[in-house]
C-alpha positions in Angstrom: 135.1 102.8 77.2 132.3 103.1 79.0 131.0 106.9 80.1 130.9 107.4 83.9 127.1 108.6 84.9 127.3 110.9 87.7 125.1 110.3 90.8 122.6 112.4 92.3 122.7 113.1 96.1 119.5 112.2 98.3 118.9 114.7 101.3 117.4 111.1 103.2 120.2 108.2 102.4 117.1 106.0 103.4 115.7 106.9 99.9 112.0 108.4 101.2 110.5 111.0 103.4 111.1 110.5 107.4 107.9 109.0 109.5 105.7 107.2 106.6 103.5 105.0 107.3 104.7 101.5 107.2 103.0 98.0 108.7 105.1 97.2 112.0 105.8 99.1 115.1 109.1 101.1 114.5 111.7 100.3 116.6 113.7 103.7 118.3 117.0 103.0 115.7 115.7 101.9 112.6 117.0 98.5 111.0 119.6 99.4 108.5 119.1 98.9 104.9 120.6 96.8 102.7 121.1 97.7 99.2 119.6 95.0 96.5 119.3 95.2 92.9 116.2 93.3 91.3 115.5 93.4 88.0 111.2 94.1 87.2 109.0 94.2 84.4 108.6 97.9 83.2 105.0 97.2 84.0 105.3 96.3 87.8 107.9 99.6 88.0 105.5 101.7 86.8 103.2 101.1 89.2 105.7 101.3 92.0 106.4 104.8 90.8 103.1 105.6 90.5 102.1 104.0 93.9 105.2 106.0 95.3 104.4 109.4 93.7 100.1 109.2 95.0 101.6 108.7 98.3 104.7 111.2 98.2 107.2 108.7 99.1 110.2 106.8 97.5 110.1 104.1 95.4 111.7 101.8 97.7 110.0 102.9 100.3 106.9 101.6 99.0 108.5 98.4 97.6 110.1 98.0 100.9 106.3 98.1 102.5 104.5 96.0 99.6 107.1 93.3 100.4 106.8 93.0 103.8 103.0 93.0 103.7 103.4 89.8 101.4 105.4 88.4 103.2 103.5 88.6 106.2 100.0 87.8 104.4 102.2 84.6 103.3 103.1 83.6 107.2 99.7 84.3 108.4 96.7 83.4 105.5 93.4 85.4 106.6 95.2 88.9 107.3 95.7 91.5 104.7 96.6 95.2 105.3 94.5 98.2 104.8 94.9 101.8 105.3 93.5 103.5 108.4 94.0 107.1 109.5 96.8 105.6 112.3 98.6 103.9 109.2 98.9 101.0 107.5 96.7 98.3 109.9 96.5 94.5 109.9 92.7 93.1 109.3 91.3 90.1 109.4 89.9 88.6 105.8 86.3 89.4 105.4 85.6 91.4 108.4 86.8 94.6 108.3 88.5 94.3 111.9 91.6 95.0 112.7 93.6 92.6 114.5 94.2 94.3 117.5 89.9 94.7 118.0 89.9 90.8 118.0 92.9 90.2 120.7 92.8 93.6 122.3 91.0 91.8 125.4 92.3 88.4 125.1 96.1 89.3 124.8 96.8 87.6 127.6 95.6 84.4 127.6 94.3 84.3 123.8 91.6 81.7 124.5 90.0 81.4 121.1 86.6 80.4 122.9 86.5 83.3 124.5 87.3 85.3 121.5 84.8 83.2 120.0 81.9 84.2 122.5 83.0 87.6 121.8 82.8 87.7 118.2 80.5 85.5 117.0 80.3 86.5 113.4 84.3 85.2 113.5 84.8 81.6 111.8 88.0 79.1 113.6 90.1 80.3 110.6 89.5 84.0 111.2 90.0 83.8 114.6 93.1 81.4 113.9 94.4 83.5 111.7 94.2 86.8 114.0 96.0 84.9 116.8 98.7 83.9 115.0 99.4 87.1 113.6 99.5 88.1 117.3 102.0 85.7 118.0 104.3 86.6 115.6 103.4 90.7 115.6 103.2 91.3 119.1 105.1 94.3 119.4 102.9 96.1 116.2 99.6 94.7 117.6 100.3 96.2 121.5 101.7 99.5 120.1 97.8 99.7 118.1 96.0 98.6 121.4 98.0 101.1 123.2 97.2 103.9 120.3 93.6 103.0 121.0 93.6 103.1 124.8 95.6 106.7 124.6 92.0 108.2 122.5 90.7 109.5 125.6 88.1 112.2 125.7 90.1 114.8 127.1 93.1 113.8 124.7 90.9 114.1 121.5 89.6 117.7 123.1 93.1 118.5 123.5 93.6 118.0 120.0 90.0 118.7 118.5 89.4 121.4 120.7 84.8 121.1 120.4 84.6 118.2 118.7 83.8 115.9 122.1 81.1 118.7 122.9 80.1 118.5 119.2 79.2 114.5 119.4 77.7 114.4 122.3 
């Protein structure tokens, strides 16, 4: 007879602290979850745990985010994800720009010459690669334009009250 373990309670069902960072625009009701048992080498756990206790979050939070990164770097070759102070950001391989630099003026019409012209130091694959994450991201890539265009002068004096005066 087997002995029954008893489980401990979590104050967040979702397993991790409210508002981390993450790689997509958050949508106002959160997907749900959907609970899935994997089995991992001790050695790839560990790091999880010690990924997830550097950054004060669950475990499954940051398997949650590592997976969909991969995933994403999988549907789109060229665009890996780095941190940034707004969170975690899509860039382009072997430029250090974020993807939302590269379309943030060509969203509309996403003419690659003109992106081109633009960015010159950008090869076809690079600049392939950043439209086509577009395409499938748009949602995540307007909300970091928009995050962008809100960084205003008077909004960062607002919040940094002397720094504008301080740079100038």
């Amino acid at each position: 007879m087997r002995q029954r373990i008893p489980r401990r309670r979590r104050s967040n069902p979702a397993g991790g602290r409210k508002g981390t960072g993450g790689t997509e625009a958050k949508p106002s009701r959160p997907e749900p979850r959907v609970l899935t048992t994997m089995r991992l080498r001790q050695s790839l756990r560990r790091d999880l745990e010690a990924a997830a206790a550097r950054n004060r979050r669950s475990v499954a939070d940051v398997a949650q985010e590592l997976l969909e990164e991969a995933l994403r770097m999988r549907q789109c070759p060229g665009i890996y994800f780095a941190d940034e102070p707004s969170g975690r950001t899509a860039k382009i391989g072997g430029t250090g720009l974020g993807v939302w630099e590269v379309v943030r003026d060509f969203s509309k019409d996403q003419d690659a010459d003109r992106i081109r012209a633009a960015f010159p130091q950008l090869s076809q694959a690079q600049i392939t690669a950043a439209r086509m994450y577009y395409a499938r991201h748009r949602d995540e890539v307007q909300a970091k334009i928009a995050a962008n265009d809100a960084l205003t002068p008077e909004t960062i004096e607002k919040q940094y009250p002397g720094l504008v005066r301080f740079t100038r």
